[in-house]
N, C-alpha and C positions, 0 to 999 in steps of 0.2 A: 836154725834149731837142729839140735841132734840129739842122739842116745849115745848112751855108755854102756859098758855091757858088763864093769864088774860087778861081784856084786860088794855090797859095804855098808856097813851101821856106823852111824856117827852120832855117839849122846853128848849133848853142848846142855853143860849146866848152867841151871838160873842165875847163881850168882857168878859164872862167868862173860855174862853180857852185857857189852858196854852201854853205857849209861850217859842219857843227859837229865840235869838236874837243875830247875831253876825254883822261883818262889814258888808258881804258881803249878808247876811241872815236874810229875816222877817219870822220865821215859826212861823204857829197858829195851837194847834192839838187839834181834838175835843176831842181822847182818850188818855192815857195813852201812853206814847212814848218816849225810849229811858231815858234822867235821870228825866221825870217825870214820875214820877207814885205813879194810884191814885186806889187801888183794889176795887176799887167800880164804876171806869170806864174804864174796860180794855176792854168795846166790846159791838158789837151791834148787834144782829141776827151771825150772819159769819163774819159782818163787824170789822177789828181791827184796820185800819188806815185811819183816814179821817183829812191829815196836807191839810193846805192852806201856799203855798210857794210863796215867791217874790226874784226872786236870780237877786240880779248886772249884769250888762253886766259882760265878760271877768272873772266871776266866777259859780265856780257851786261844784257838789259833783264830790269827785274826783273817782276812782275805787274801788265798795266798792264789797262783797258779798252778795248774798240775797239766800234764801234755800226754797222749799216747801211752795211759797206762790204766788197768783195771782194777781199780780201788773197793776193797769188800772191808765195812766196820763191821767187827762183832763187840756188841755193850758185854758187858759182864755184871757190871752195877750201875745204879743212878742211869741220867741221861743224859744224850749229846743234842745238840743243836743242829745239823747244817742246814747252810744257806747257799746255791750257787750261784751263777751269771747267767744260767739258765733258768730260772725261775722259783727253782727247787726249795721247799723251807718244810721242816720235820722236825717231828724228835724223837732221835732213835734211842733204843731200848733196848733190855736184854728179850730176847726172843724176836727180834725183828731183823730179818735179814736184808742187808741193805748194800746195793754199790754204787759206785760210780764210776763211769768210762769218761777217760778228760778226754780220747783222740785227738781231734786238732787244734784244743785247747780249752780248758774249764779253769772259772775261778771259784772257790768255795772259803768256807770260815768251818768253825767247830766250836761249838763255843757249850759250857756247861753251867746254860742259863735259860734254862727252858721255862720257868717262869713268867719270861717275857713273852711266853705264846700262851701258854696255858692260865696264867693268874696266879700261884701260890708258888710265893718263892722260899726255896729249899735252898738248905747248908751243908749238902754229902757233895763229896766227889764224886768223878764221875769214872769208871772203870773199861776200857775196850781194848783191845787190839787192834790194830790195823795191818793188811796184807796188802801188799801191791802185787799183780801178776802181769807178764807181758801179752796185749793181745797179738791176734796173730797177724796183723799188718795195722800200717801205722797209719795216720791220716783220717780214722775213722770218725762219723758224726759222735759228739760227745752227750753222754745220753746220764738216765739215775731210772734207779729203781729199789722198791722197797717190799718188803709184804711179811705178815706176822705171821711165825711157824712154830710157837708154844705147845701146841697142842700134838705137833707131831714132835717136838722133843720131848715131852711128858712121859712117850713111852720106852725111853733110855736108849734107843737102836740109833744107828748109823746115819744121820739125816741129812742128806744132798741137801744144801744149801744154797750152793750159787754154782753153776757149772755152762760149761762151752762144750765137753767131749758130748758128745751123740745120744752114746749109751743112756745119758742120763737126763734128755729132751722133754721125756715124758713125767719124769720126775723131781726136779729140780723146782727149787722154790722161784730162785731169779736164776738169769742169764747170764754172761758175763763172755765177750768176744776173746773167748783164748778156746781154741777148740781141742784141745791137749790138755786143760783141766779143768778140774771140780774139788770143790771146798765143804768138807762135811765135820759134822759139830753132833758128838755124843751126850749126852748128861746123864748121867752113870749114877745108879743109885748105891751102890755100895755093898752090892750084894754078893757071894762066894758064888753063886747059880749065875750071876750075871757078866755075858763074857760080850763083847765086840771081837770081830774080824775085821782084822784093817783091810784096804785093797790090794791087790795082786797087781801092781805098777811099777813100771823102769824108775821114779822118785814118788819118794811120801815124805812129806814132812809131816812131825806129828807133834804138836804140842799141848802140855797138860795144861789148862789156863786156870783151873782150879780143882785141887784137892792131893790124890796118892795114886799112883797106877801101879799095875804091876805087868810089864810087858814080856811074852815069851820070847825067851833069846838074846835080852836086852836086863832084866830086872826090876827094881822099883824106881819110879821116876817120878819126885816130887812135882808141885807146883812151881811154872816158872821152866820146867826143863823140857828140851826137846829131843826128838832123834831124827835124823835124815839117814835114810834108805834108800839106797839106790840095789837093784835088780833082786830084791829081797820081799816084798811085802807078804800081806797073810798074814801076819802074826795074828797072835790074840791078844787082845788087850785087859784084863780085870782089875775093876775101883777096889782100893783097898778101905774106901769112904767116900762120901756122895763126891762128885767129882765130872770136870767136862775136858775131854778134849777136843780143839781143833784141828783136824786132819786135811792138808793140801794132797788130792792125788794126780800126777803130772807125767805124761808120755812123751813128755821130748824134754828139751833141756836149750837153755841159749848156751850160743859158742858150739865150738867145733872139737871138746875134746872129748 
């Protein structure tokens, strides 16, 4: 892992992200993933996976493998399923922060039929994002963790969600073994008074997962779009309408350039 020291803003629009599409599947990925791939966007600071998912009721990913990587769902709408090899069985939700460490190896599913746990089965899709981050050595026990943080999003500020760096030990909802970053989630009322400050970090990704921003030094930045920041952060951020984003902030970087 290293730093880079220029510094740089990069806005990647929503409808510039490749896309897989099947019956049951809307995915949008901001990087390289699976049979796209593009070596000139395979990663953002630590960050390598940032898809925007919409899976069918009664479908979803069936039991797959995942190895040595730190896996944070954020719902956006409806709910997700997982299931692991570890014993793990949920349903995640919008305000529930959740991840999973595969280390030296987890199997899981995702499925958006939560029905089958609770009794009343529903017709909406299901809406999240998923991020992968690298932890910081490989081989680790493979773990999960969850816990609901509605109530500290309620109040539209900055909410440490899942973090490794230090700083944020005492404050963070769950853990996550990348000690170089933290994953924080606004939900922004839409107000002209109401402003975010992004963090002060060598990489930020910042993505609107729902609504209008209006970002200093950058502009307005719909739904669907992101910016990557490298040795720039601070800005402010203002909802131009109720509105959330998620923000990756990251102190090193994979590779050597």
């Amino acid at each position: 892992m290293s730093t880079l020291t220029t510094p740089h803003i990069d806005v990647h629009r929503a409808g510039d992200r490749m896309k897989t599409r099947v019956s049951w599947l809307d995915s949008k990925h901001s990087f390289s993933f699976g049979e796209h791939y593009d070596p000139d966007n395979t990663h953002h600071g630590l960050l390598l996976v940032n898809n925007e998912d919409v899976v069918s009721p009664g479908q979803g990913f069936d039991t797959h493998p995942h190895r040595d990587m730190e896996i944070v769902t954020w719902v956006l709408g409806g709910s997700l399923v997982h299931q692991d090899s570890l014993g793990h069985s949920g349903i995640i939700y919008p305000g529930l922060a959740q991840r999973m460490s595969a280390g030296t190896g987890i199997l899981h599913s995702e499925k958006n039929d939560s029905w089958r746990l609770d009794g009343a089965e529903h017709h909406e899709p299901v809406h999240f994002v998923q991020m992968w981050v690298v932890p910081d050595e490989p081989g680790l026990t493979p773990g999960y963790q969850q816990l609901e943080i509605d109530d500290a999003l309620a109040t539209g500020s900055l909410v440490t969600v899942a973090a490794g760096l230090p700083r944020y030990r005492d404050r963070t909802a769950i853990a996550i073994n990348s000690s170089h970053a933290a994953f924080h989630v606004a939900r922004m009322p839409g107000e002209a008074d109401h402003i975010i400050d992004l963090p002060d970090a060598p990489y930020l990704h910042v993505f609107v997962a729902r609504g209008e921003v209006e970002m200093e030094g950058v502009g307005t930045l719909d739904e669907g779009d992101a910016v990557r920041l490298t040795r720039t952060g601070g800005q402010r951020v203002i909802a131009r309408r109720p509105s959330e984003i998620l923000v990756w902030e990251m102190h090193a970087r994979l590779g050597a350039q």
